[in-house]
C-alpha positions in Angstrom: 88.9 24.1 -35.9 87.5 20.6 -35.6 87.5 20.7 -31.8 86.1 24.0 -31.9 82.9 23.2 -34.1 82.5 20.1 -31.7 82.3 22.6 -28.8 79.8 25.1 -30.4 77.4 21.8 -31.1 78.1 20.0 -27.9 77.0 24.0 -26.3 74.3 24.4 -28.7 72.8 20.7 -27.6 73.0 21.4 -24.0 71.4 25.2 -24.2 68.4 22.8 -25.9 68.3 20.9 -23.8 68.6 23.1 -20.5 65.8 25.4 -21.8 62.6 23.4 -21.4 63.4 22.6 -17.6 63.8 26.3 -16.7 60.7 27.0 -18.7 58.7 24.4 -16.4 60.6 25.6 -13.2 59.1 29.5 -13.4 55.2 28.4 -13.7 54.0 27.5 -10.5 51.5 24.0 -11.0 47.7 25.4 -10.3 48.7 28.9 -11.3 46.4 31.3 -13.5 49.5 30.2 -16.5 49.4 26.4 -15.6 45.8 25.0 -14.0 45.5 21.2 -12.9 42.4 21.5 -15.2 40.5 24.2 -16.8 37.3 25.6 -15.7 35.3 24.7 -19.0 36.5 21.1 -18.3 35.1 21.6 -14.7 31.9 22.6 -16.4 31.6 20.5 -19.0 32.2 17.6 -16.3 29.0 19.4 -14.0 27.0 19.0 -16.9 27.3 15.5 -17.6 26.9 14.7 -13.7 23.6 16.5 -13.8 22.6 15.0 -16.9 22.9 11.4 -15.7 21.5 12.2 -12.0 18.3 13.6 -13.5 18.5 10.4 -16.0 18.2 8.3 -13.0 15.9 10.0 -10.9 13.7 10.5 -14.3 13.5 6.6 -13.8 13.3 6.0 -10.5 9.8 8.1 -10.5 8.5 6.6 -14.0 9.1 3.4 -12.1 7.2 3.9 -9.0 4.9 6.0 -11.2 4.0 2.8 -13.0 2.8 0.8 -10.3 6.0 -0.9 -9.2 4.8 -1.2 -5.7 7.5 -0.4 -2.7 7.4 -2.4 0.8 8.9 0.1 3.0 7.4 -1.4 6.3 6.9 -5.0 8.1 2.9 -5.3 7.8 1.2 -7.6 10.5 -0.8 -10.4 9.3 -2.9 -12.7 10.9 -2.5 -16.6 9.6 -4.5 -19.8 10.2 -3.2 -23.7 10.2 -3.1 -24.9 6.8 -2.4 -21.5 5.4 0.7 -21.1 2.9 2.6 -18.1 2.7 4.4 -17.7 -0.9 7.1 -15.0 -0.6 8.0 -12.8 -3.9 11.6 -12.2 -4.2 13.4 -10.3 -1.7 10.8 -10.9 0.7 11.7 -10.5 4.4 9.6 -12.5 7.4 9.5 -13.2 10.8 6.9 -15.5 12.6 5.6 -13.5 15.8 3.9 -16.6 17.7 2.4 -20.0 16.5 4.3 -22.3 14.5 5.2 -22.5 10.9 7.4 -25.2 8.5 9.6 -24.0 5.8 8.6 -24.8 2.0 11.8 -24.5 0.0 12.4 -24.7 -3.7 14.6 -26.4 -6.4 17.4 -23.6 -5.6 17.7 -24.0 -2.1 15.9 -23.5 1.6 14.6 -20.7 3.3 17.5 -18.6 4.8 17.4 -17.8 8.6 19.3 -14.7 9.0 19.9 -15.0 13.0 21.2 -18.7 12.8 22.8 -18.4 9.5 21.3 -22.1 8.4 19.3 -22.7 5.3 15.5 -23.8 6.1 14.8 -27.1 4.4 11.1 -28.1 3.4 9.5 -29.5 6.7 11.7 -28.1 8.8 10.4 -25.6 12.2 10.4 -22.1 11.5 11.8 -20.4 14.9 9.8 -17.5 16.2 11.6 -14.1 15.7 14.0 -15.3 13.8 14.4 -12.7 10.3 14.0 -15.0 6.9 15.0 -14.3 3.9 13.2 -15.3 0.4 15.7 -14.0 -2.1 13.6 -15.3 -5.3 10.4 -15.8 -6.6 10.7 -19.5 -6.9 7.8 -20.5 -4.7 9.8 -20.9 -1.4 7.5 -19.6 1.7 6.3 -20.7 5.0 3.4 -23.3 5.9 1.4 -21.8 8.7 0.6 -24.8 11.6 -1.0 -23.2 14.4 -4.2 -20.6 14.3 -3.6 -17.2 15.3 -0.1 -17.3 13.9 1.3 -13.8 13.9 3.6 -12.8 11.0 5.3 -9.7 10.2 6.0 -9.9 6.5 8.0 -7.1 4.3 8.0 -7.1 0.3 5.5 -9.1 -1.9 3.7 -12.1 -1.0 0.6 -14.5 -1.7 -1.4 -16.4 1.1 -2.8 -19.7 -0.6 
């Protein structure tokens, strides 16, 4: 009697267990009965997407809208000796022809992209090499030739 009630329990326990791995065996993953995710997840997910893309393009036009000003192109400018060329942060410049000096900061030089150096103050600017001004800590170029041709992209001040 004993052993038998100890069968019908141990037979009970394993039917128990048993059952929830045929269950998930007959439903196929990604069926109609079992999705990987449901479509008013999908949707509520599109939603918030949209939301936060016309969030940011919403600022990106109130920000050029309000006179931020944008520096697209190199603009050609036309320097004399003496002449100090301030650059605004992310500034980008290369001298053309003449001769210019660097005029670095407190924080550091002027960087030469194409040699990979930093530009002390006093030190020749080469011609065609790309500069880089990456603050608006009063870093720049002394101009030391007339007729020095710069190309000059993002904001600036000639002093």
């Amino acid at each position: 009697m004993k052993n038998n009630l100890l069968l019908m329990i141990m037979s009970i326990c394993i039917l128990f267990l048993l059952s929830p791995i045929s269950k998930a065996n007959s439903v196929m993953p990604g069926s109609e009965d079992d999705p990987l995710v449901t479509q008013t997840y999908v949707e509520m997910r599109n939603s918030q997407l949209k939301y936060y893309v016309d969030e940011k393009l919403s600022q990106i036009s109130q920000n050029n809208g309000a006179g931020q000003t944008t520096y697209p192109v190199f603009e050609v400018i036309e320097t004399y000796s003496g002449q100090k060329i301030i650059a605004g942060a992310s500034t980008e410049l290369i001298v053309r022809s003449g001769s210019a000096t660097a005029i670095g900061s407190a924080s550091g030089g002027v960087l030469d992209l194409i040699s990979g150096v930093d530009l002390q103050t006093g030190q020749n600017v080469p011609l065609n090499h790309l500069l880089l001004f990456p603050r608006d800590d009063g870093r720049g170029i002394a101009v030391g030739q007339d007729k020095t041709y710069i190309l000059i992209k993002g904001p600036y001040e000639i002093k």
